[in-house]
C-alpha positions as CSV (number, residue, x, y, z in Angstrom):
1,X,-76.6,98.5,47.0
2,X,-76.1,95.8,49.3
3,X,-72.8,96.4,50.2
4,X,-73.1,100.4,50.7
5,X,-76.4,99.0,53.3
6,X,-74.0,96.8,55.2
7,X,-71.3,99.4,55.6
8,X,-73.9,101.9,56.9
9,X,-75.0,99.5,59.2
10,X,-71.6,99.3,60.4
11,X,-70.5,100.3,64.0
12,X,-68.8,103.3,64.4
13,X,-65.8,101.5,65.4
14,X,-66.1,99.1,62.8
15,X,-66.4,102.3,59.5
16,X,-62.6,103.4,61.3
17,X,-61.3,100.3,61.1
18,X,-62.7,99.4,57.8
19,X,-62.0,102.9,55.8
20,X,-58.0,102.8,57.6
21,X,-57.6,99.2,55.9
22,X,-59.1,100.7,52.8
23,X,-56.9,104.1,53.1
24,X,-54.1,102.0,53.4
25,X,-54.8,99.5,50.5
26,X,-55.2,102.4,48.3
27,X,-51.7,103.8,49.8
28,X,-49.9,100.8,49.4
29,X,-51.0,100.5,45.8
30,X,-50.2,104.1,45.1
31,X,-47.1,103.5,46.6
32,X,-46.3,100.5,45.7
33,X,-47.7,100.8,42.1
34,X,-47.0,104.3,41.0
35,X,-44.4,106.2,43.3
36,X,-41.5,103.3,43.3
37,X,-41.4,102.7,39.6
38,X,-41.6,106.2,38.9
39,X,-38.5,107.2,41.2
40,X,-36.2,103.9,39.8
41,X,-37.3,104.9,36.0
42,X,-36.1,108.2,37.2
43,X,-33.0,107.1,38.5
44,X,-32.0,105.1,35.4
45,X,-33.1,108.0,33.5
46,X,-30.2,110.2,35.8
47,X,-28.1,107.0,34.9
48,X,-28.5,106.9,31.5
49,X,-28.0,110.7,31.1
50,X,-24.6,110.4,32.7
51,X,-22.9,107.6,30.8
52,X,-24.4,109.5,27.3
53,X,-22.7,112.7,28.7
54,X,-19.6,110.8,29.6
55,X,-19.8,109.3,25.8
56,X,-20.1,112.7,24.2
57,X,-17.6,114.0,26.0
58,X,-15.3,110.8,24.4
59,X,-16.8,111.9,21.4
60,X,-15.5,115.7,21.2
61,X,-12.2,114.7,22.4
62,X,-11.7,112.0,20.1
63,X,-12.7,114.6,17.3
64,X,-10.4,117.6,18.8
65,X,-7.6,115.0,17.9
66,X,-9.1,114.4,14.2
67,X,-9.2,117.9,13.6
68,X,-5.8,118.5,14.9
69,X,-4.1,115.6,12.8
70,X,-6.3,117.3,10.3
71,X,-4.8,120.3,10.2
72,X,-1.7,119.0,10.7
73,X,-1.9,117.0,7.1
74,X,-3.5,120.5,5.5
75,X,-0.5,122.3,7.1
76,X,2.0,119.9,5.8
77,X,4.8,118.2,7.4
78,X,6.1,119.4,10.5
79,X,9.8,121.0,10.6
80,X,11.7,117.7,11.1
81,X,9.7,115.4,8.6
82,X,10.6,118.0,5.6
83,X,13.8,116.5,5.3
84,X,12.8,112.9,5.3
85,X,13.1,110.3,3.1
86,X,11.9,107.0,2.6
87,X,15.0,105.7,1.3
88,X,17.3,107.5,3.7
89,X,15.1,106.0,6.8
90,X,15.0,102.5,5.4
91,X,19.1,102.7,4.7
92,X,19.9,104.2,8.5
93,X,18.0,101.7,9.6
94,X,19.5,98.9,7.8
95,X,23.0,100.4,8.9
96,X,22.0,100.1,12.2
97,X,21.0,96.8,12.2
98,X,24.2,95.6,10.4
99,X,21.9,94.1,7.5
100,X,23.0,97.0,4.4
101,X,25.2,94.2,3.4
102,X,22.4,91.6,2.7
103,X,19.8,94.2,0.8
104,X,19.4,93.0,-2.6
105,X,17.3,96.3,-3.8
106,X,15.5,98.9,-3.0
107,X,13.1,99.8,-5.4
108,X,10.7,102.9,-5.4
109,X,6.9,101.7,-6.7
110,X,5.1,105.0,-7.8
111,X,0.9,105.0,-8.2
112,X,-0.5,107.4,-10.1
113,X,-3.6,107.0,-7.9
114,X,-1.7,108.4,-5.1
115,X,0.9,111.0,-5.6
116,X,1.3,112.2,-1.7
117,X,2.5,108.5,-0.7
118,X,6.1,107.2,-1.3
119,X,6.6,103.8,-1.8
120,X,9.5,101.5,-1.5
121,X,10.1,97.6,-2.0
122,X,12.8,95.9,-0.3
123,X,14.4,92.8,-0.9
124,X,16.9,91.5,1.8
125,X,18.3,87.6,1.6
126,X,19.7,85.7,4.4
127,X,18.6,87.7,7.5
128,X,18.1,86.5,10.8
129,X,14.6,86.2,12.2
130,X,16.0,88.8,15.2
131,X,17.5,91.5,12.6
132,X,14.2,91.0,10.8
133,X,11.8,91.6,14.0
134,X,14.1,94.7,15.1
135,X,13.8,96.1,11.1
136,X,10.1,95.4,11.3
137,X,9.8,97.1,14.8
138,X,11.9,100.2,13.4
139,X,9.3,100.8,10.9
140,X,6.3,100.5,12.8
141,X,7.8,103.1,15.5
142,X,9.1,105.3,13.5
143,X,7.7,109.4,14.1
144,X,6.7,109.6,10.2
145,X,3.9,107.9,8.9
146,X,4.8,104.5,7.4
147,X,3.2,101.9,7.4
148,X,4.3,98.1,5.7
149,X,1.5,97.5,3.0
150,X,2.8,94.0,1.7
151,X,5.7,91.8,3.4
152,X,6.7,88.2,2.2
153,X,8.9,85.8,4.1
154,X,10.6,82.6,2.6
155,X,12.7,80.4,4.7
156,X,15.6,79.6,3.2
157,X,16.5,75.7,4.8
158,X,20.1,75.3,4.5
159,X,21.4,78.4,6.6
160,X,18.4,78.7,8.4
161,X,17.7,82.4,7.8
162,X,14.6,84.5,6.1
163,X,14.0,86.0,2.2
164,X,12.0,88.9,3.3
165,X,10.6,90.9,0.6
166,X,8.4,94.1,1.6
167,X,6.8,97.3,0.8
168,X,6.9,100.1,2.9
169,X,4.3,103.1,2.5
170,X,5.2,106.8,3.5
171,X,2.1,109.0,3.8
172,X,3.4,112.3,3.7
């Protein structure tokens, strides 16, 4: 009661000046307190929106190119991989290298568990760590799918080359 009896015995002069320092108290707070964080939670809102879109879109690429590979296993193999073979690869590749000479045997490994795959083991002595990197490489890179499942290396101390034993997988 007190204080609504000093502010009507206030000047006139005095209630503008008091109720603009109160007007603008309650503007700065309003501002200050409500307005800003609403606009920056806003903005990281717009943020966060556009870095999940750009994400999604990732997403239904990346899936366009499952479903392609997809249908491209359902379909089969394409034209040129109907006439490959695992044994024929491994052998032109070998030839190429200038190894044939130091294959011990080539062995196919069959899994009842997995019918569609072809396997191979391969035993090569005395090759150079070089001829071994570049037969290694050719596998990796070649168009079909292969892929090395198990690969053992012995050095063998007096000529200073490799015993390289390996399994190669063809998922076709």
């Amino acid at each position: 009661m007190q204080k609504i009896e000093r502010y009507l015995n206030l000047s006139k002069r005095e209630k503008v000046i008091f109720s603009g320092g109160v007007l603008f108290v309650g503007l700065f707070i309003l501002i200050v307190g409500v307005i800003l964080p609403l606009t920056a939670y806003r903005s990281d809102l717009g943020k966060s929106i556009a870095s999940k879109d750009a994400q999604l879109h990732k997403i239904y690429e990346l899936s366009a190119g499952i479903k392609t590979f997809e249908e491209a296993a359902k379909a089969g193999q394409s034209a040129d991989d109907r006439g490959f073979t695992l044994f024929g690869f491994l052998e032109e590749l070998a030839s190429g290298l200038g190894i044939n000479e130091r294959i011990e045997y080539m062995k196919p490994i069959s899994d009842a568990a997995e019918l569609s795959r072809e396997s191979v083991e391969v035993k090569i002595r005395g090759i150079f760590q070089e001829d071994l990197i570049g037969l290694l490489y050719g596998i990796e890179n070649c168009k079909a799918p292969l892929r090395i499942k198990r690969l053992n290396i012995r050095r063998v101390e007096r000529e200073k080359n490799l015993d390289v034993t390996f399994q190669v997988v063809h998922y076709g």
